[in-house]
C-alpha positions, 0 to 999 in steps of 0.5 A, spaced: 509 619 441 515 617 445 518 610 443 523 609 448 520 604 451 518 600 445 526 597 446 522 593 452 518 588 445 525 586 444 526 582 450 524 575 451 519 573 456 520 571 462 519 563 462 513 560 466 514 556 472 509 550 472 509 547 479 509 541 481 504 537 482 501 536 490 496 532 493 491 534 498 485 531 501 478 533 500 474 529 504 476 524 509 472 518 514 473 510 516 469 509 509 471 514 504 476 518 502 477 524 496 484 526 494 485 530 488 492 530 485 495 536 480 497 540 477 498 535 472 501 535 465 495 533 459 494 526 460 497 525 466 490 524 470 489 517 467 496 515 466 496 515 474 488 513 475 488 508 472 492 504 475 491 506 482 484 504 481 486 497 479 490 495 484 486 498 490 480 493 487 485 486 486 491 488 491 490 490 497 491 485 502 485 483 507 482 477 512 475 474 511 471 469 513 472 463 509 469 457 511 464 455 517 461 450 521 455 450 523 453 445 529 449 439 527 450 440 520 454 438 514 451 442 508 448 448 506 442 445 503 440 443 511 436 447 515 438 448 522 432 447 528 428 453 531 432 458 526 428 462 521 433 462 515 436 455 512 443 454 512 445 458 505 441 465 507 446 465 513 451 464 509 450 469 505 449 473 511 456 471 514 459 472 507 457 480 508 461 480 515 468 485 514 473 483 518 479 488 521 486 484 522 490 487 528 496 482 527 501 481 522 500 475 522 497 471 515 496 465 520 489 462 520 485 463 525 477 460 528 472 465 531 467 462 535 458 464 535 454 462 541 447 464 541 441 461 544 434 463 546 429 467 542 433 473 539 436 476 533 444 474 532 448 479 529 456 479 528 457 483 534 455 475 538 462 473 535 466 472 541 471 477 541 478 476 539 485 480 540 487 479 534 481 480 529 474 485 529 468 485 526 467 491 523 461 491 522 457 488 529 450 489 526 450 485 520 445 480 521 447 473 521 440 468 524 433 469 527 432 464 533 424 463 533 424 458 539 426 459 547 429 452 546 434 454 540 441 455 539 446 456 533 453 455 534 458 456 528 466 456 527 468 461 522 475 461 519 479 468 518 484 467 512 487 472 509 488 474 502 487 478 496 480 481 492 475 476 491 475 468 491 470 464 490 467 458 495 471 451 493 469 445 496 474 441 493 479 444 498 479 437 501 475 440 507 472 436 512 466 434 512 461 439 516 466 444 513 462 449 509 466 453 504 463 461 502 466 466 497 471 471 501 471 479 500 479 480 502 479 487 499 477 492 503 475 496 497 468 497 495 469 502 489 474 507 486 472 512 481 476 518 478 475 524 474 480 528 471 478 536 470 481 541 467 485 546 471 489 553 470 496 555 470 499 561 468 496 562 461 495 555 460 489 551 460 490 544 458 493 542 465 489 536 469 487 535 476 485 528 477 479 527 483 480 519 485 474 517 490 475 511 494 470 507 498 472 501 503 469 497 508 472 500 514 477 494 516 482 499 512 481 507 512 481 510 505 488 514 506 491 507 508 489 504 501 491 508 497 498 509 501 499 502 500 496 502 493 501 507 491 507 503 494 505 497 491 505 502 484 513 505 486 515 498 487 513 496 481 515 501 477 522 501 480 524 495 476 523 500 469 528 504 473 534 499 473 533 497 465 541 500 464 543 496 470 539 490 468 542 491 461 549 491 463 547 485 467 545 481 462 539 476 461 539 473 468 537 481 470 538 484 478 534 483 484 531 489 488 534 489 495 533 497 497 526 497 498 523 504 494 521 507 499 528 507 502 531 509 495 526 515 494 527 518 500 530 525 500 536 526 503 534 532 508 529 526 511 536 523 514 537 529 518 544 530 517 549 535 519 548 542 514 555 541 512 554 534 510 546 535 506 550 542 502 555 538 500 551 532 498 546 537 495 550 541 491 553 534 488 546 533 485 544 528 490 537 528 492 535 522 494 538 517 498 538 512 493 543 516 489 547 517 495 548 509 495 550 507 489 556 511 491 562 508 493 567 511 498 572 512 494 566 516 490 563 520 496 570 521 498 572 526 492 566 530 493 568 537 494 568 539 502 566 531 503 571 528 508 572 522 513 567 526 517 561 527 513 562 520 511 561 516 518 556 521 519 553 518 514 555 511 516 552 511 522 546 515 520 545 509 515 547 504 519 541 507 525 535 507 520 538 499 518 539 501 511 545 500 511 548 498 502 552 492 503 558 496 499 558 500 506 558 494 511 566 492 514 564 486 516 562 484 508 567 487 506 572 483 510 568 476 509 569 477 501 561 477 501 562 485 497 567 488 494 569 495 497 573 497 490 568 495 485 560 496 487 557 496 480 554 489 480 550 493 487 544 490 487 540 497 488 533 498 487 534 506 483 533 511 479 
């Protein structure tokens, strides 16, 4: 028997590599979306779920319809003339129109329904607007039973987040009709976590998140937005030994997260310029600013060059630290030698 090769037991296995988790999107449409994230560490699949399911139900801004104004009338328990339903089944109905903002603004605004003969009203007979969309033009509002009848109402679109209950005593004027308000345009979330295979592993996860919404909001939006709101939150944990050496008054986060977490090949710098960064161990362009000059400056390879390329690529993507500034250098308002009290939103 030949036992030259047994010498090959004695070496230690090769370590295995755990890739990095990834997400990917399995389904998509205006009203549902399917994303599956993994390989995930055990428990990492609730970890992350969990919470992405709570804020896309309550935090997710949106516009809705708050109160009305129905034509002749001055509350819900009245009947309006020639028309099918009473007053409280059409609000309900109202309640049931979606809303699309088209604007940044958060200003109030009146939409306007006019409708007359006998017919079947719909979302689609509000007047259109530039700034809002119904969403869903055929939810039925009214049935017109008379030739001679007519309906016209004033709906106000307000904006907000989750869900809020009608409140007559808001101090509106008489006539003015409160309903309850669905801002969020999430109708249901659900995720699952399966088992999946690394390697010789078996224990990793993958978690499967599932999101319905209206359509004033397509599902991918929702949960970008969800998981900024989450990286912005979670950012405070990561300035904790800042915070401590601050004292109680705590730090504020000026650099929003997704400027701090971007990585530095994101900045298009010059190879020179990325190498030097990169080979410093500096990753992501938050970690790039908490430097100071004096600190960037003493980077092997890194001279006055590579920090004005720098500078300049700051100053175009308007993110520019103060402690990089002149002008607040020059007015006092930060000090160029001294940037440990830098208010940065990092890790």
């Amino acid at each position: 028997m030949d036992y030259s090769d047994l010498s090959i037991l004695d070496e230690p296995a090769e370590e295995e590599v755990i890739p990095n988790p990834t997400i990917s999107v399995s389904e998509a449409s205006d009203t549902y979306g399917k994303f599956v994230v993994g390989p995930l560490e055990p428990g990492y699949g609730v970890t992350l779920g969990n919470p992405m399911r709570r804020v896309l139900y309550n935090s997710l801004p949106g516009a809705a319809i708050t109160w009305v104004k129905i034509e002749n009338i001055l509350h819900e328990y009245m009947t309006v003339e020639n028309v099918k339903e009473e007053v409280s089944e059409i609000l309900l109905n109202i309640k049931n129109i979606r809303i699309r903002s088209e604007t940044e603004s958060e200003t109030p605004a009146k939409l306007r329904l006019e409708a007359k003969g006998q017919v079947a009203v719909t979302a689609a007979d509000i007047m259109p607007s530039a700034d809002y969309n119904v969403v869903n033009p055929g939810q039925h509002i009214a049935t017109l039973d008379s030739p001679d009848a007519e309906l016209v109402v004033e709906l106000n679109i307000g904006h907000g987040k989750g869900y809020k209950i009608a409140d007559s005593s808001e101090g509106l004027a008489i006539g003015t009709i409160p309903i309850d308000s669905v801002f969020t345009p999430v109708r249901k979330v659900n995720y699952t976590i399966e088992q999946t295979r690394v390697g010789h592993r078996t224990d990793f996860e993958e978690l499967v998140l599932e999101v319905w919404t209206d359509g004033s909001t397509m599902p991918i939006e929702a949960v970008a937005e969800a998981s900024n709101m989450l990286v912005n939150q979670f950012f405070l944990f990561a300035n904790v030994e800042k915070a401590a050496a601050e004292g109680s008054e705590g730090i504020s986060l000026e650099i929003p997260a997704e400027n701090y977490n971007m990585i530095v090949e994101e900045l298009e710098l010059s190879s020179r310029t990325l190498n030097c960064l990169k080979r410093a161990g500096l990753n992501k362009v938050g970690e790039v600013m908490e430097k100071s000059r004096e600190e960037l400056l003493e980077i092997r390879n890194f001279g006055e060059k590579s920090y004005t390329e720098l500078y300049d690529k700051f100053r175009e993507l308007n993110i520019l630290p103060d402690h990089m500034d002149p002008d607040k250098i020059e007015s006092g308002e930060v000090n160029e030698e001294n940037n440990d009290d830098l208010d940065i939103n990092g890790t």
